[in-house]
OpenMM code with the backbone's topology and positions (N, CA, C; nanometers):
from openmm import Vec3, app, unit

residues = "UNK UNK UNK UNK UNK UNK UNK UNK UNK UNK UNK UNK UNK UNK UNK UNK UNK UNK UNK UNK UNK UNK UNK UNK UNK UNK UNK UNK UNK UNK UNK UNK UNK UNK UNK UNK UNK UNK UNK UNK UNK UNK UNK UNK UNK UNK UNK UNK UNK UNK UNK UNK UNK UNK UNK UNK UNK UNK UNK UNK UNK UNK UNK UNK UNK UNK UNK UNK UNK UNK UNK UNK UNK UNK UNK UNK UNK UNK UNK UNK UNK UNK UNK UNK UNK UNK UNK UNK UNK UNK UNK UNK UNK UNK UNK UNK UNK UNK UNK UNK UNK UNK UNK UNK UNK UNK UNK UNK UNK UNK UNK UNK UNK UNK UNK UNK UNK UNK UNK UNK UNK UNK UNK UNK UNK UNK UNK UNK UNK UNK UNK UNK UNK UNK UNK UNK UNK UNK UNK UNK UNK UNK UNK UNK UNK UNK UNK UNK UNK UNK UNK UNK UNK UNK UNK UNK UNK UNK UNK UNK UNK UNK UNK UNK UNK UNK UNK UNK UNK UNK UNK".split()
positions = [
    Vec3(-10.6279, -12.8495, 11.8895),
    Vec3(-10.7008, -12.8408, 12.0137),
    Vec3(-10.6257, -12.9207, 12.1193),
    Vec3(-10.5886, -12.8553, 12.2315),
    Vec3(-10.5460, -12.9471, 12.3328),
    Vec3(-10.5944, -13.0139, 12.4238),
    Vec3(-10.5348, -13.1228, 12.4387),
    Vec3(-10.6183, -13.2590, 12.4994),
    Vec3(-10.6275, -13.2758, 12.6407),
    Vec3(-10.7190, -13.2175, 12.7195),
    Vec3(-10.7341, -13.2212, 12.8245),
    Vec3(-10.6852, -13.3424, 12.9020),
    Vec3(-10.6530, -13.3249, 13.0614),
    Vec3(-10.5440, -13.3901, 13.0969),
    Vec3(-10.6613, -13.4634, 13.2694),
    Vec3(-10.6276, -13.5602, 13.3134),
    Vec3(-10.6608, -13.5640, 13.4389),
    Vec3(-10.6353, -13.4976, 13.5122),
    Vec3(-10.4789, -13.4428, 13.5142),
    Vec3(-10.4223, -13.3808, 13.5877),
    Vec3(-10.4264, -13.2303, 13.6232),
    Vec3(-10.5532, -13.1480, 13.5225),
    Vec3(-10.5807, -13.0473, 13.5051),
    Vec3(-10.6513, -12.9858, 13.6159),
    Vec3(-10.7547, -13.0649, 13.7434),
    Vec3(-10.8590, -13.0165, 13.8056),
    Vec3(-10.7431, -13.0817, 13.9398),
    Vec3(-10.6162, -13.1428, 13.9654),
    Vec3(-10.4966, -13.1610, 14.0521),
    Vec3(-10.4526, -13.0503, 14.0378),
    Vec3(-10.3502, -12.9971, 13.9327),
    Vec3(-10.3053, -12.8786, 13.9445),
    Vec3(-10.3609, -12.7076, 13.9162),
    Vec3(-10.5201, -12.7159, 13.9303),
    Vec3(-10.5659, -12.5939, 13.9583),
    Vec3(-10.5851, -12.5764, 14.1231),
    Vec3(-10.6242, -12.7065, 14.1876),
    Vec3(-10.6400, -12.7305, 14.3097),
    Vec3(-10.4728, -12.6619, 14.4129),
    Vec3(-10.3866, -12.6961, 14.3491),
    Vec3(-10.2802, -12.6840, 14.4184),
    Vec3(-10.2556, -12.5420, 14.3628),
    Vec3(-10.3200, -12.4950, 14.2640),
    Vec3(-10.2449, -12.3549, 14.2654),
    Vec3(-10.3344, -12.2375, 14.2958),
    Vec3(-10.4724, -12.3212, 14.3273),
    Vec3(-10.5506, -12.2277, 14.4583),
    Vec3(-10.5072, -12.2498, 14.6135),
    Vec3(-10.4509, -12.3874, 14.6462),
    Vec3(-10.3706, -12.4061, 14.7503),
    Vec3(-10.2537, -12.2890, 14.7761),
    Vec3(-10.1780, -12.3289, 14.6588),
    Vec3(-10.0413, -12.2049, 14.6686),
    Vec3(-10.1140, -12.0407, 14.6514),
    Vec3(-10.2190, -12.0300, 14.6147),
    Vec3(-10.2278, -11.8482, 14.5931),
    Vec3(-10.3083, -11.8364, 14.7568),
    Vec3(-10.3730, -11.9102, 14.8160),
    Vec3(-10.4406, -11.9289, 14.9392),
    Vec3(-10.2959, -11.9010, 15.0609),
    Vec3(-10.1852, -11.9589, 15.0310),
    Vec3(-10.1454, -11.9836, 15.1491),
    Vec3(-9.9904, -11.8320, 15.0934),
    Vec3(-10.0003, -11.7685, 15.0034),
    Vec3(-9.9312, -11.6410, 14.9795),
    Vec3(-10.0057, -11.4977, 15.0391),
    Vec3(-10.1336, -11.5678, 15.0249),
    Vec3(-10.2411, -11.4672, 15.0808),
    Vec3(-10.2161, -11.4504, 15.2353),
    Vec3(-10.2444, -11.6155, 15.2846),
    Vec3(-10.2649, -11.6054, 15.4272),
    Vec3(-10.1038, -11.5156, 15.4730),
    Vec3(-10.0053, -11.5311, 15.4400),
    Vec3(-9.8997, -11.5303, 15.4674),
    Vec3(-9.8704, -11.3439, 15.4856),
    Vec3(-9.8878, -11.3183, 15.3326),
    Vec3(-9.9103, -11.1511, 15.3192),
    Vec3(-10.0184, -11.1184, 15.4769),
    Vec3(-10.1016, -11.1974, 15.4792),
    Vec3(-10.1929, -11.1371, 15.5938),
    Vec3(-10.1544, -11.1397, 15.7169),
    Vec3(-10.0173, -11.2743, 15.7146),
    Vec3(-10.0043, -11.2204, 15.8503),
    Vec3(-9.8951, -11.1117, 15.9271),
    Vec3(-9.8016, -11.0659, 15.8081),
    Vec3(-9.7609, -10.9638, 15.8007),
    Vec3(-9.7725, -10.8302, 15.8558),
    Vec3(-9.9009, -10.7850, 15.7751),
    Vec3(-10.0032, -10.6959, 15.7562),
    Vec3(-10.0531, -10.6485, 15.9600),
    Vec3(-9.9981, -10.5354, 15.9588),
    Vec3(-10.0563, -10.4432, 16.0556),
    Vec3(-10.2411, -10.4964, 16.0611),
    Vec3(-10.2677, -10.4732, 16.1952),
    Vec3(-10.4501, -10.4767, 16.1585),
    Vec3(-10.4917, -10.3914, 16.1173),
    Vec3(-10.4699, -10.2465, 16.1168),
    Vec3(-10.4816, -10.1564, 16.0324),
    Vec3(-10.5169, -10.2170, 15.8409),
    Vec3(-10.3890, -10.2459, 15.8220),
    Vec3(-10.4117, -10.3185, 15.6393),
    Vec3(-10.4806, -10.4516, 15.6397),
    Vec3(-10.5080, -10.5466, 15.7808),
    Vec3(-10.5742, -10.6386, 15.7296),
    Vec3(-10.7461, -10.5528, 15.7594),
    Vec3(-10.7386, -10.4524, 15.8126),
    Vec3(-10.9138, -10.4500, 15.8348),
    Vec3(-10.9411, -10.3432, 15.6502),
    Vec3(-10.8181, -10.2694, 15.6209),
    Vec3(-10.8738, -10.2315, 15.5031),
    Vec3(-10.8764, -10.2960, 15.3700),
    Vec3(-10.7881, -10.4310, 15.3816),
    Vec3(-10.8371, -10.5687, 15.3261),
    Vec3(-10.9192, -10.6206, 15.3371),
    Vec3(-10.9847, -10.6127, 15.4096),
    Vec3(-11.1057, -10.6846, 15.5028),
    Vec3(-11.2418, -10.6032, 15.3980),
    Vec3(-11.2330, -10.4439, 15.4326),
    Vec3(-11.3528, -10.3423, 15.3567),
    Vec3(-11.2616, -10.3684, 15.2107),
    Vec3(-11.1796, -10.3743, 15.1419),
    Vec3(-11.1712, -10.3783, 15.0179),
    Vec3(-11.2330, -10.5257, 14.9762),
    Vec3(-11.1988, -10.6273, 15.0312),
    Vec3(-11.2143, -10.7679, 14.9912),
    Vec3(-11.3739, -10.8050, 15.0133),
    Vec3(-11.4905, -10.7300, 15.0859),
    Vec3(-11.5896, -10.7088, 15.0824),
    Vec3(-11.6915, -10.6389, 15.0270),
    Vec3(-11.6208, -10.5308, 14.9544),
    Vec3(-11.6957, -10.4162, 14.8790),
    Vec3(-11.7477, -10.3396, 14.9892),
    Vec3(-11.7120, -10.2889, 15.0678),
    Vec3(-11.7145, -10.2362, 15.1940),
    Vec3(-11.6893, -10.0241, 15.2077),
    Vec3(-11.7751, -10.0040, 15.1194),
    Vec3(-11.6643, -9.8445, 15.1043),
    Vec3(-11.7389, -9.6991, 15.2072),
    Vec3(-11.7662, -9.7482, 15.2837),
    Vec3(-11.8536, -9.6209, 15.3905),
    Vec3(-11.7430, -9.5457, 15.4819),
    Vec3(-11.6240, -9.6199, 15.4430),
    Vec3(-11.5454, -9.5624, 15.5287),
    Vec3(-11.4192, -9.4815, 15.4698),
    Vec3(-11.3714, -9.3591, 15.5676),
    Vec3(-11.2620, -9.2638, 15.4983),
    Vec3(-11.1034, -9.3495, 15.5742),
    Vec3(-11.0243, -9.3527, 15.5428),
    Vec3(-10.9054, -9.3915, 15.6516),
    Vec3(-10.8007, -9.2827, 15.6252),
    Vec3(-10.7157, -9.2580, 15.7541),
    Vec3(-10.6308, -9.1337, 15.8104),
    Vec3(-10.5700, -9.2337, 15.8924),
    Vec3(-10.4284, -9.2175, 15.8349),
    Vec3(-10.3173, -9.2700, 15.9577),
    Vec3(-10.2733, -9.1922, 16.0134),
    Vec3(-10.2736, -9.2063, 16.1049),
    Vec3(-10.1755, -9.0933, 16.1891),
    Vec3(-10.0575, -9.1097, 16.2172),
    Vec3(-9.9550, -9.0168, 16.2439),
    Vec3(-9.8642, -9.0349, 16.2623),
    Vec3(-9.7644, -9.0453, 16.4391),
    Vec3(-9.8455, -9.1130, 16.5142),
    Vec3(-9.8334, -9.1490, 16.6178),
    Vec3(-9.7884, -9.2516, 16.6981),
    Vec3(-9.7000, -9.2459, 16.8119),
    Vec3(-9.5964, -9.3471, 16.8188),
    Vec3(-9.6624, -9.5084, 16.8483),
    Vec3(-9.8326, -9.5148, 16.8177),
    Vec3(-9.9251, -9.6268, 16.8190),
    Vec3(-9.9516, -9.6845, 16.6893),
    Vec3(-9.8881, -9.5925, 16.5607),
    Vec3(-9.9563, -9.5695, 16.4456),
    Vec3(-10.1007, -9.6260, 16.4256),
    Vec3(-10.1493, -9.5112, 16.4911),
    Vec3(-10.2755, -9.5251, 16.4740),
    Vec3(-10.3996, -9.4816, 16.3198),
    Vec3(-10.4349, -9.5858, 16.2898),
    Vec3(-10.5092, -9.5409, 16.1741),
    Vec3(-10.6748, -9.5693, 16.1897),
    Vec3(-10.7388, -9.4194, 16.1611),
    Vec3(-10.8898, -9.4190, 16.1636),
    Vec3(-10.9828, -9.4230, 16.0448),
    Vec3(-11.0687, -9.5171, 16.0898),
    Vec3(-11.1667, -9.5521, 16.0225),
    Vec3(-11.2969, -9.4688, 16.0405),
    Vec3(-11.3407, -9.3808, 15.9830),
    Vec3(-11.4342, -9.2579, 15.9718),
    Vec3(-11.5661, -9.3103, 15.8720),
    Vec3(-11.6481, -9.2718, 15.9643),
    Vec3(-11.7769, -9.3259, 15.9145),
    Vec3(-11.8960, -9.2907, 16.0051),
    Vec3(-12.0413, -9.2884, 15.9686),
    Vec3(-12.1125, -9.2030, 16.0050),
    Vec3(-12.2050, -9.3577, 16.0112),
    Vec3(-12.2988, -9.3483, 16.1414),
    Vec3(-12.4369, -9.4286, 16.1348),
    Vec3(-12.5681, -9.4153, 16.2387),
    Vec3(-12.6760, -9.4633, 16.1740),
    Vec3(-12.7879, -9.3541, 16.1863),
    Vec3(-12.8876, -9.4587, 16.3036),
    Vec3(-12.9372, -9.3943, 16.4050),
    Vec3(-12.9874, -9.4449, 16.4915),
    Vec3(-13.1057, -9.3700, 16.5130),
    Vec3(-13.2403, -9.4000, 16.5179),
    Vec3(-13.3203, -9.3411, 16.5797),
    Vec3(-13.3560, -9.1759, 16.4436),
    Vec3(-13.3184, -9.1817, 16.3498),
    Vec3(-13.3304, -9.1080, 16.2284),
    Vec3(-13.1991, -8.9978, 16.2549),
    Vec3(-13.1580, -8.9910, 16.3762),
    Vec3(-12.9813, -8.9077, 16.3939),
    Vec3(-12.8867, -8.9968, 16.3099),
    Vec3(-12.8232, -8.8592, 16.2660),
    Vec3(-12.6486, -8.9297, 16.1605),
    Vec3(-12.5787, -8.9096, 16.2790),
    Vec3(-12.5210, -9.0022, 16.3022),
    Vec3(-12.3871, -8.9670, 16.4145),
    Vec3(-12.2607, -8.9940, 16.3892),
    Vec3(-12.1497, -8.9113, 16.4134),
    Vec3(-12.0345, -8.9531, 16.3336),
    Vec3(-11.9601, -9.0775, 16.4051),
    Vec3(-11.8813, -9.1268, 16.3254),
    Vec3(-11.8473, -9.3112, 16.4140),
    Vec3(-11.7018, -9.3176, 16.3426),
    Vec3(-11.6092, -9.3603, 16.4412),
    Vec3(-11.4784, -9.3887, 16.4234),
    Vec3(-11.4140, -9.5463, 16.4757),
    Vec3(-11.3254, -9.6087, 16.3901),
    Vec3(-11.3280, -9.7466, 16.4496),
    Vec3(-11.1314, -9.6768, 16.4408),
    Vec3(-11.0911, -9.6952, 16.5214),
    Vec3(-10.9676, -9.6297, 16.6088),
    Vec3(-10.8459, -9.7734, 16.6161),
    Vec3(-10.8012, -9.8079, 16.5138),
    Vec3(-10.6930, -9.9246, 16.4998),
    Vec3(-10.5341, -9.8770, 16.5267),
    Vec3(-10.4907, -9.9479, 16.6220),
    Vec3(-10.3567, -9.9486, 16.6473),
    Vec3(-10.2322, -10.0334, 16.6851),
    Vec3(-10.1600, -10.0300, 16.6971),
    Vec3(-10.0225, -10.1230, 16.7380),
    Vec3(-10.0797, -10.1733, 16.8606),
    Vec3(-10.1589, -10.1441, 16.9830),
    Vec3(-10.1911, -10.1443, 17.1080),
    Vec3(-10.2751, -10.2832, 17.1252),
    Vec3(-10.3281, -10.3310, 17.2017),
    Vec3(-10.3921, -10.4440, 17.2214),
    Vec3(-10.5565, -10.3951, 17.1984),
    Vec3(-10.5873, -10.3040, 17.1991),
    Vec3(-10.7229, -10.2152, 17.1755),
    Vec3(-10.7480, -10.1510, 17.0309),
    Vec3(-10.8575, -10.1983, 17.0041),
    Vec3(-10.9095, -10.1462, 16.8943),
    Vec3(-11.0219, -10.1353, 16.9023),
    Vec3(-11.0846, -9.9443, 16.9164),
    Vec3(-11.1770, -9.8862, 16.9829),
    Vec3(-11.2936, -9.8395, 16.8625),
    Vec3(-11.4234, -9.8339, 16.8980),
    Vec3(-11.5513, -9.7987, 16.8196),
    Vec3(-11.5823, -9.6793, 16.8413),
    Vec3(-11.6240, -9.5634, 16.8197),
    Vec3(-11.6351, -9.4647, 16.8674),
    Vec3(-11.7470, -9.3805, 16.8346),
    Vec3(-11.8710, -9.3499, 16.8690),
    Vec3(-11.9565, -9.2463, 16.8417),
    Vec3(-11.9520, -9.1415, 16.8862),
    Vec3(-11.9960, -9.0357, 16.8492),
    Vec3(-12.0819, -8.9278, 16.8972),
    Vec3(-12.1914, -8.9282, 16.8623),
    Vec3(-12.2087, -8.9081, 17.0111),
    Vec3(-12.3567, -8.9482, 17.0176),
    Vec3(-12.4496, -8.8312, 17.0378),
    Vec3(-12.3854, -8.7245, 17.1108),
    Vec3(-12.4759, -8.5752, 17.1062),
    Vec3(-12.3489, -8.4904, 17.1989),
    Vec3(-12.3807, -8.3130, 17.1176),
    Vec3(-12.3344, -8.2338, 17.1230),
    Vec3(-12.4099, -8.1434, 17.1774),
    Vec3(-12.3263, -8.0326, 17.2157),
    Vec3(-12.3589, -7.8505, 17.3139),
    Vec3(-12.4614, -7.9406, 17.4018),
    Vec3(-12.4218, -8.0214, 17.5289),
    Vec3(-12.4509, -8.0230, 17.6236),
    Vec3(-12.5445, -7.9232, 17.6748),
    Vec3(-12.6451, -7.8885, 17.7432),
    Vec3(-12.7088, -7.7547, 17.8537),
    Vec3(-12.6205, -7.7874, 17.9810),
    Vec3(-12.5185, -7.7038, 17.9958),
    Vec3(-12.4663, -7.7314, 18.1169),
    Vec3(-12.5231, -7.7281, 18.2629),
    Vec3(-12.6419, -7.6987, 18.2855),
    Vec3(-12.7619, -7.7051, 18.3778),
    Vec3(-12.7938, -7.8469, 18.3762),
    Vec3(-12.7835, -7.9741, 18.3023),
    Vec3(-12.8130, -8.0764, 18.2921),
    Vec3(-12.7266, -8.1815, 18.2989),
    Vec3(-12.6036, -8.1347, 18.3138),
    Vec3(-12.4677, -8.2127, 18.3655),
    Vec3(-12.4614, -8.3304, 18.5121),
    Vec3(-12.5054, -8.2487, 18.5910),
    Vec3(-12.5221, -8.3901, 18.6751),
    Vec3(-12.6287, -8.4715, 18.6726),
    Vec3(-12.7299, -8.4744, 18.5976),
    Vec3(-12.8434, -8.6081, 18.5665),
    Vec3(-12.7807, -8.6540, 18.4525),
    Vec3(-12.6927, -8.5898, 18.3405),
    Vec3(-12.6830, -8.6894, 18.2171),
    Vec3(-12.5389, -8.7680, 18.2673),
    Vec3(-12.4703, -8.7036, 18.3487),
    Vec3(-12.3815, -8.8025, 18.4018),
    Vec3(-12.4383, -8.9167, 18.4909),
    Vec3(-12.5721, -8.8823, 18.5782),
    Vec3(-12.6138, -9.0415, 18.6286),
    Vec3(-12.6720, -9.0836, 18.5088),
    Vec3(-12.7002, -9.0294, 18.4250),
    Vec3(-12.7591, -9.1733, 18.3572),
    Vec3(-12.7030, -9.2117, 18.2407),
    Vec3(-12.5649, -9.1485, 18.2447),
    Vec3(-12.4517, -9.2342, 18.1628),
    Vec3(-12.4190, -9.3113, 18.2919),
    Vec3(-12.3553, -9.2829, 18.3825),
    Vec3(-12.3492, -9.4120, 18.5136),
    Vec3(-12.4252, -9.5209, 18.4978),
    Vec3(-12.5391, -9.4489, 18.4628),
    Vec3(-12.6873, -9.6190, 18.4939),
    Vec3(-12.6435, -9.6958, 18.3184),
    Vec3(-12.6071, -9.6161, 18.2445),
    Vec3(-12.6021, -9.7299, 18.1100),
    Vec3(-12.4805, -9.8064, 18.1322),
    Vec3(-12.3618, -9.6961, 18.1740),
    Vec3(-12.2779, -9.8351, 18.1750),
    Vec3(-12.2605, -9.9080, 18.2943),
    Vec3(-12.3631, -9.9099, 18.3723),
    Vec3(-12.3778, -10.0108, 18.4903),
    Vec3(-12.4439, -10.1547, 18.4027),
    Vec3(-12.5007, -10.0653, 18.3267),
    Vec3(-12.6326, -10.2129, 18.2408),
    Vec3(-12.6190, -10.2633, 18.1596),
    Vec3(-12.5169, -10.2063, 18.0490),
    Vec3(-12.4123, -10.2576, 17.9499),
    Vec3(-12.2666, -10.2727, 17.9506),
    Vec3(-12.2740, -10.4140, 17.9077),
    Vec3(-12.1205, -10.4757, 17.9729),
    Vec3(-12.0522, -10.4012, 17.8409),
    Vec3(-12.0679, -10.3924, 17.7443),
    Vec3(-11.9723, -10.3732, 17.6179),
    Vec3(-11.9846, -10.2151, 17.5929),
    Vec3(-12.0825, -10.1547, 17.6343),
    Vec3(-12.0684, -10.0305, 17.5972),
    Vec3(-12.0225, -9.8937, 17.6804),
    Vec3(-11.9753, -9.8474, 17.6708),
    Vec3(-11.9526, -9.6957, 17.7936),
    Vec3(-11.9466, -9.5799, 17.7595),
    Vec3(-12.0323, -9.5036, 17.7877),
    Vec3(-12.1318, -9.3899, 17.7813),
    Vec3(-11.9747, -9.2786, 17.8485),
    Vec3(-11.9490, -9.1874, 17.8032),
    Vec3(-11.8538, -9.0488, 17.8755),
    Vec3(-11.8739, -8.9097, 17.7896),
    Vec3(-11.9079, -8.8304, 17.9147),
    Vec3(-11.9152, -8.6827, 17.8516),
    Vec3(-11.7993, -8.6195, 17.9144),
    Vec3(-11.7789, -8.5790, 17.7874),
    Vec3(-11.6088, -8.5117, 17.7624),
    Vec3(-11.6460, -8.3455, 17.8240),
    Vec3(-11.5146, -8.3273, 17.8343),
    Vec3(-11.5233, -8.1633, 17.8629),
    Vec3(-11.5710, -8.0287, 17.7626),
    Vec3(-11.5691, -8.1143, 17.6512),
    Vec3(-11.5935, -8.0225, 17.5423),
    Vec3(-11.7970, -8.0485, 17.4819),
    Vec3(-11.8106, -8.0606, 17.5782),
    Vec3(-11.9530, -8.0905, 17.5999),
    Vec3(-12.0415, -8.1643, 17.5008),
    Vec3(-11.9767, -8.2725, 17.4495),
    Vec3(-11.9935, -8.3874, 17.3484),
    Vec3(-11.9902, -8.5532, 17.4639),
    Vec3(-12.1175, -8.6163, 17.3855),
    Vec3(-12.0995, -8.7176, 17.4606),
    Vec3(-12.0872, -8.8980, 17.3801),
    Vec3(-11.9761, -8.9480, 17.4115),
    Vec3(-11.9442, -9.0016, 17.3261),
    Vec3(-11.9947, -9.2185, 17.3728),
    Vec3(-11.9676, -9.2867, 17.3391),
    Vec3(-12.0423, -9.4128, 17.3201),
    Vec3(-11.9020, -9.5111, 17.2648),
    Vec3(-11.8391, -9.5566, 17.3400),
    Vec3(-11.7105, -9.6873, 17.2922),
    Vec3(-11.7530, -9.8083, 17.3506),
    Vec3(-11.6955, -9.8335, 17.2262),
    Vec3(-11.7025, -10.0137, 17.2073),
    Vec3(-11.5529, -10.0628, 17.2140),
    Vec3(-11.4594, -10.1247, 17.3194),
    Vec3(-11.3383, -10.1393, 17.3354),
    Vec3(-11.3292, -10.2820, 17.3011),
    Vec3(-11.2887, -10.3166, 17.1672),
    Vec3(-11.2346, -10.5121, 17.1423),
    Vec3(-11.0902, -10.4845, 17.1949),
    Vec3(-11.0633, -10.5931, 17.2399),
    Vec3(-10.9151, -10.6596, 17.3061),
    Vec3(-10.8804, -10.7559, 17.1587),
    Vec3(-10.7633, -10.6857, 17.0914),
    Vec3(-10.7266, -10.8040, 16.9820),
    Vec3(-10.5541, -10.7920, 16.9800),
    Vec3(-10.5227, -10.9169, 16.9969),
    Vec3(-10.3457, -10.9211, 16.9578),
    Vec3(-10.3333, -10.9278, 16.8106),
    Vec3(-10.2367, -10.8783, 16.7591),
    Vec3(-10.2163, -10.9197, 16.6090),
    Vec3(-10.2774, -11.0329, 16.5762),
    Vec3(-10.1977, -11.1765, 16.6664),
    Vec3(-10.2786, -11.3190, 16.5826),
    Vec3(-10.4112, -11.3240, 16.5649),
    Vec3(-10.5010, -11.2783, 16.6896),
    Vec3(-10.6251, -11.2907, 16.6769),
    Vec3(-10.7547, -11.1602, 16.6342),
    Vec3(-10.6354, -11.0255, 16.5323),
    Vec3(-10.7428, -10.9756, 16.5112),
    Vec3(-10.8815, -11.0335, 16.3894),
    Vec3(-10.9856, -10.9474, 16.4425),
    Vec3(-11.0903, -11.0034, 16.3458),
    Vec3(-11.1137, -10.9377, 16.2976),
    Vec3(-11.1967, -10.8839, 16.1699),
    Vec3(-11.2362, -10.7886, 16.0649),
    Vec3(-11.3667, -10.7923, 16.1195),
    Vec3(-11.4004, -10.9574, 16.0701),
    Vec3(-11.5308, -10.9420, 16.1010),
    Vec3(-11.6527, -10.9467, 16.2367),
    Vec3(-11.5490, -10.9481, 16.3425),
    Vec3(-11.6067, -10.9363, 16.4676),
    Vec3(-11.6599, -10.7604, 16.4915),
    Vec3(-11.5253, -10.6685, 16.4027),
    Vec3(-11.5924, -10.5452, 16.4116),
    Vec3(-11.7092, -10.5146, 16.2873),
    Vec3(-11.6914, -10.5655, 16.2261),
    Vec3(-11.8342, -10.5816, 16.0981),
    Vec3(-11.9907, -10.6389, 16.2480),
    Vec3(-11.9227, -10.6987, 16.2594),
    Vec3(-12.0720, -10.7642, 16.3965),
    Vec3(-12.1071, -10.6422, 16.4806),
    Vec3(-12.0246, -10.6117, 16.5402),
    Vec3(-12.0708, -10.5386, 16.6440),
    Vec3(-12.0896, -10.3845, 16.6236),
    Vec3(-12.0607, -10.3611, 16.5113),
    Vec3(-12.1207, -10.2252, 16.4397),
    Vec3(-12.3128, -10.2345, 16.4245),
    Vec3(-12.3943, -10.2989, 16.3956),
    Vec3(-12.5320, -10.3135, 16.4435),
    Vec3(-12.5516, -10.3664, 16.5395),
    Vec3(-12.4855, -10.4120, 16.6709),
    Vec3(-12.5309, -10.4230, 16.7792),
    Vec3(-12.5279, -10.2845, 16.8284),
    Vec3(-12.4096, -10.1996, 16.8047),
    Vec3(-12.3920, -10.0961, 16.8256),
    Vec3(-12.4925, -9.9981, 16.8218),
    Vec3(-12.5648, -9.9849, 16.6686),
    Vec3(-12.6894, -9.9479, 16.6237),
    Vec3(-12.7938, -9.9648, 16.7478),
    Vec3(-12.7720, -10.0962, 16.7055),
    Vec3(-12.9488, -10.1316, 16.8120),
    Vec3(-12.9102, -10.0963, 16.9368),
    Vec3(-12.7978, -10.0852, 17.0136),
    Vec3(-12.8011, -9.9935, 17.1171),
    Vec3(-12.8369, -9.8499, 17.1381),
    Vec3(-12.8172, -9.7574, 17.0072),
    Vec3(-12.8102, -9.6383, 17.0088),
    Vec3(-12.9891, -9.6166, 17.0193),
    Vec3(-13.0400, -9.7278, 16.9081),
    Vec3(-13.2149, -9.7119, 16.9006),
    Vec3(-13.2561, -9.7739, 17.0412),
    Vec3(-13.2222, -9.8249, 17.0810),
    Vec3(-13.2755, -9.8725, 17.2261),
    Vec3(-13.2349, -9.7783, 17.3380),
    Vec3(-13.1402, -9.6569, 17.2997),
    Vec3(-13.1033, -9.5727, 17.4870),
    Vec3(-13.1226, -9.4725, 17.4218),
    Vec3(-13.1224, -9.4418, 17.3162),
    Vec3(-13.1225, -9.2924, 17.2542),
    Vec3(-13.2065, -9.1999, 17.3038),
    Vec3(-13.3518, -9.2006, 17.2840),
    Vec3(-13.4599, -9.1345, 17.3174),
    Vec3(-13.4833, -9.0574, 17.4679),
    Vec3(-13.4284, -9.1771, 17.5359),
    Vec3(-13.4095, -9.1471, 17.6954),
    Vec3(-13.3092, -9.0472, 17.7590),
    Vec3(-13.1997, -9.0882, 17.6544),
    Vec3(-13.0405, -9.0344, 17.6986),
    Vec3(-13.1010, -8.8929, 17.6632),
    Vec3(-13.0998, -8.8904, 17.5340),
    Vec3(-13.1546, -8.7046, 17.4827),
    Vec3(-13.2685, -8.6654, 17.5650),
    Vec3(-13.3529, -8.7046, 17.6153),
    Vec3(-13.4837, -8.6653, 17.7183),
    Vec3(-13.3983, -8.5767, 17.8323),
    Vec3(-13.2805, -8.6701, 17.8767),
    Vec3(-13.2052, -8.6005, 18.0134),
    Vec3(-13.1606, -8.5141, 17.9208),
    Vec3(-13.0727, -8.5422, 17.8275),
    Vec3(-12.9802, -8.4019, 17.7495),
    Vec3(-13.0953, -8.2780, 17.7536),
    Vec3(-13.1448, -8.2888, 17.6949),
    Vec3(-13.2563, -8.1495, 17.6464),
    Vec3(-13.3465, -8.1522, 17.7691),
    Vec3(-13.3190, -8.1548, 17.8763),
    Vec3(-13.4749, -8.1413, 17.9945),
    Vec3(-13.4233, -8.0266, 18.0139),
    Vec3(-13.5465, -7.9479, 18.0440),
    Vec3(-13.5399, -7.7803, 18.0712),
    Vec3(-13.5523, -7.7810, 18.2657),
    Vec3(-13.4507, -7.7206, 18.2932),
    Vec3(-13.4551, -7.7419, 18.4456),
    Vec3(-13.4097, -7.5937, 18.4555),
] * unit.nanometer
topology = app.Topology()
chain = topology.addChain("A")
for resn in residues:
    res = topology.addResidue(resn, chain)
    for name in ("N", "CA", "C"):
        topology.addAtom(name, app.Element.getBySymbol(name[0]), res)
């Protein structure tokens, strides 16, 4: 039987020190792209599909769906080389094109009233909901976009009802 040592609970310490600071190191390497799917692997995190693209941003998407107000809406978190790393819903589709200039004021009035969020209906008559973080490599966060994915939510349950009232008004 071997004879336990003082020195045993010193050198486990230092060789969680040394596997800690191979980690940090690999991480800082690591595109934000691989640290955010480090981030969902190292969390048990699996709601999401990822697709890199092959674009001169290399941009890689994070595909994922979340439910507001009992709607599934599809949701993309949009990571790239760029200083922006974008949130993305859809939020409602087939527009009534008779209803185009009230749902554009009152995408105007939301993002007059929300600093973080901005409301745009595309040409393809889908209207979509971004969340734009500003992150440099040093300071991206994983978990700042883990946060603001249910603020996100509770925005959608708090404007939803209203926003679709203008979408679907029969005029």
């Amino acid at each position: 039987m071997a004879k336990s040592t003082e020195n045993e609970p010193k050198l486990e310490k230092q060789a969680e020190k040394l596997i800690e600071k191979k980690e940090a190191a690999a991480a800082e390497g690591a595109t934000k792209a691989e640290k955010f799917q480090a981030f969902l692997k190292d969390n048990d995190i699996n709601y999401f599909e990822s697709q890199a693209l092959s674009d001169e941003f290399h941009t890689t998407i994070f595909r994922s769906r979340i439910e507001a107000k009992g709607q599934i809406m599809p949701m993309a978190i949009f990571i790239d080389d760029s200083i922006f790393t974008m949130i993305r819903t859809q939020v409602a589709t087939g527009i009534n094109e008779k209803n185009i200039d009230s749902i554009k004021s009152h995408l105007n009035m939301l993002n007059a009233e929300y600093k973080i969020f901005k409301y745009y209906l595309r040409e393809d008559g889908n209207i979509y909901l971004d969340v734009c973080i500003p992150f440099v490599d040093e300071t991206f966060d994983s978990r700042m976009i883990q946060t603001l994915l249910p603020i996100l939510v509770q925005q959608l349950e708090t404007v939803y009802e209203d926003l679709m009232a203008v979408v679907w008004a029969k005029k």
